[in-house]
N, C-alpha and C positions, 0 to 999 in steps of 0.2 A: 931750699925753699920751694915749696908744691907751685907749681908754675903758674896753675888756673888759678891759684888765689892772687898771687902778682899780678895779673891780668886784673882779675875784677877789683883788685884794691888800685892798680892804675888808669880805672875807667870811672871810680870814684872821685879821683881827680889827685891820689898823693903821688907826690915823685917819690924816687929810688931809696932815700935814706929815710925818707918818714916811714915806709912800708919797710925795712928794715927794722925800725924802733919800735913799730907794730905787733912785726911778729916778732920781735925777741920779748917783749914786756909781757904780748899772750900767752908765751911759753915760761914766763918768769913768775906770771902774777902779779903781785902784789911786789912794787921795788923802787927805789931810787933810783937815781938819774945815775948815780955813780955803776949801779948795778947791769942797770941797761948797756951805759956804755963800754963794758968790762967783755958783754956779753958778745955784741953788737959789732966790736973791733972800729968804734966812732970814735973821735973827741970829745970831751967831757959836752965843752962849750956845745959844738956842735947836738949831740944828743939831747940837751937840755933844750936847742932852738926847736930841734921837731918833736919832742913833747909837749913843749908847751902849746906850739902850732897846732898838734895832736886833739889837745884838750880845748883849745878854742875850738875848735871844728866838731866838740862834742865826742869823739872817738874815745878818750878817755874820762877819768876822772880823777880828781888828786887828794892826799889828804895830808895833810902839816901836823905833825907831832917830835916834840922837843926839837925842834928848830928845823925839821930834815922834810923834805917834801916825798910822799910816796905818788906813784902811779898806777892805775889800772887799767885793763882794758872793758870799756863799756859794753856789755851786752848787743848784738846784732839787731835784735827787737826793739833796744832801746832806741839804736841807729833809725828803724825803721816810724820810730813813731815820731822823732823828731823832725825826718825827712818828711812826712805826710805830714805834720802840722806846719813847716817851713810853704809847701803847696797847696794849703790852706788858705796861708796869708797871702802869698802870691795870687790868689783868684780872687781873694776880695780886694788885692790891692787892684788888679784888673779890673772889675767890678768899678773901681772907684774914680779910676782913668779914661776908663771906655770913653765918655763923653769928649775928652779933651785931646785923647793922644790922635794926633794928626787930624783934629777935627776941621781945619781948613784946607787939608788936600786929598787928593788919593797922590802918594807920590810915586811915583814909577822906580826901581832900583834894581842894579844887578851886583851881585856879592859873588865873590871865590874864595872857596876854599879849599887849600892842598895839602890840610896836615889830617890826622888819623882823629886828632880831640878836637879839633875846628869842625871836622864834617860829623865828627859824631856828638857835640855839642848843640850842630846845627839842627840837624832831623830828631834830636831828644827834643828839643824846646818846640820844634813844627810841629810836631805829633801831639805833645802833651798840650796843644794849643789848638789842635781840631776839636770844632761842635762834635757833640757826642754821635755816631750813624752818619760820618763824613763820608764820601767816595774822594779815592783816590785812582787816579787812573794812571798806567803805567805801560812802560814799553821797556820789557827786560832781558838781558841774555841771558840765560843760567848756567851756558858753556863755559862766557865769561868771567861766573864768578866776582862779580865786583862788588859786592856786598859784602865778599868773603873776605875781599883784599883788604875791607874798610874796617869791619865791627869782627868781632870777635864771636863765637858761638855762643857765650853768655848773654852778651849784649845784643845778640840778633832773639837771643829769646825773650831778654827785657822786651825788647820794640814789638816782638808777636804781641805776646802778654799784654802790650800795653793797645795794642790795636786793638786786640779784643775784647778787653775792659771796655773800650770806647767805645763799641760796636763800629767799630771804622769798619768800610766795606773796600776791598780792591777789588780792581779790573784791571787784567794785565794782558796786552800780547805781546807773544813770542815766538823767534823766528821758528820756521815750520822745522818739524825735527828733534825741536829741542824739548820738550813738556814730558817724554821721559826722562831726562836727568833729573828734574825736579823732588826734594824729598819729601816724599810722602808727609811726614809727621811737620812739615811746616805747611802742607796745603792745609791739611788736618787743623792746624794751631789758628787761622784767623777765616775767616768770611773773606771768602776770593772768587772769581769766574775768570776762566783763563780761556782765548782764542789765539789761533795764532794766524799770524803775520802772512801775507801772500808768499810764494817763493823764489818772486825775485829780489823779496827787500829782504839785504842781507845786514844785518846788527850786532852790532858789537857794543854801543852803549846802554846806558838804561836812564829813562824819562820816567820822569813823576810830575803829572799835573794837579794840583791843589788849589781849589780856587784859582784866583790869576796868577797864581804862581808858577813857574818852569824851572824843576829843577834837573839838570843833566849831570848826571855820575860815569866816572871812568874810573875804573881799579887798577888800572896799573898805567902811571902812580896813582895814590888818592886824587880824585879831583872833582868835585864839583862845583856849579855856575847854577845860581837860584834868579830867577828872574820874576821880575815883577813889575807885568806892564799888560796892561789892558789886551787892548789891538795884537802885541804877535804871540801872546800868548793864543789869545782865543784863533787867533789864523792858524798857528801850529794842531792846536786843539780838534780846528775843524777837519785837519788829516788825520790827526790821531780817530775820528769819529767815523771818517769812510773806513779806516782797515779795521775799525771795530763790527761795523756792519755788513764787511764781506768776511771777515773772518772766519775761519773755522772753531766751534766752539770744542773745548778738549776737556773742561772741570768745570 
């Protein structure tokens, strides 16, 4: 099994044996439950639950002839339009909420997250949820790598891709030294201006400020802490805004 596609069909959201019935049915076409399973080295029962999960979830499609159910796998394009109509509905269900959700508070909250589909659940739904030409400002190591520990290469291309679509703008600094490791073809991929940090402040995590939000990431282990509070965010915010204005600019 080609590894990268495990990956992006695990960042999809299937566990181990639906992406097993996946790709045996892709390589099968057009088959039965009994065939899959034959293939597959599943239980009957067992391969019949993740297709059928399969096909709820749109991945497949089934067709019942003289008593026997077939399965196929649905087109990627198809995947794709249904996912874009599913976030369709989702903005005008937003749209239709606005008014009411939390309309009596701002409420302050802090969330942890320490698994790999928690924190990359997390930042899918943040992003996809910024006003289009949002700034995001940041304090990142690249030594670190903590984004590398977290998301995958595919899925750090989704989030470029998806910045960009946005016109989302970052602003990042980074410890002095460090903006050659940086690759190229991801500065290239979004709208960024990059300074870097004085030389005594030495960093090993990475901060993303988003509205009032604070979120602090560590890669080894996953771990992030999103915070949501008025006063220490913007207190935090106003040191992020002196080492932006002595900063040395480097992109």
């Amino acid at each position: 099994m080609p590894v990268q596609l495990k990956k992006i069909l695990k960042e999809l959201g299937l566990k181990d044996n639906a992406i097993k019935v996946y790709l045996a049915l892709t390589e099968l076409g057009e088959a039965p439950a009994s065939r899959v399973a034959k293939k597959v080295g599943l239980p009957r029962t067992t391969t019949i639950d993740n297709l059928e999960h399969l096909a709820s979830e749109n991945y497949l499609s089934t067709n019942h002839y003289k008593g026997m159910t077939y399965y196929w796998v649905e087109s990627p394009k198809t995947l794709q339009t249904i996912f874009d109509h599913k976030r369709t509905l989702a903005s005008s269900l937003e749209e239709s909420l606005s008014e009411l959700y939390r309309s009596e508070a701002n409420f302050p909250f802090a969330n942890i997250y320490d698994t790999q589909k928690g924190i990359k659940n997390f930042i899918e739904k943040l992003l996809i949820n910024l006003p289009a030409k949002s700034v995001i400002y940041t304090i990142d190591a690249p030594h670190q790598g903590n984004y590398q520990k977290i998301f995958s290469e595919d899925f750090n291309r989704v989030l470029l891709s998806l910045k960009k679509k946005q016109g989302i703008i970052t602003k990042t600094l980074v410890p002095i030294g460090t903006f050659a490791g940086i690759d190229n073809k991801k500065l290239s991929a979004q709208n960024i201006e990059i300074r870097e940090l004085p030389k005594e402040i030495n960093f090993t995590a990475s901060i993303w400020f988003v509205g009032n939000l604070l979120v602090l990431f560590s890669g080894k282990p996953p771990f992030v802490v999103a915070c949501h509070h008025q006063a220490i965010v913007g207190s935090v915010k106003s040191i992020y805004d002196y080492f932006w204005n002595i900063g040395n600019k480097k992109y």
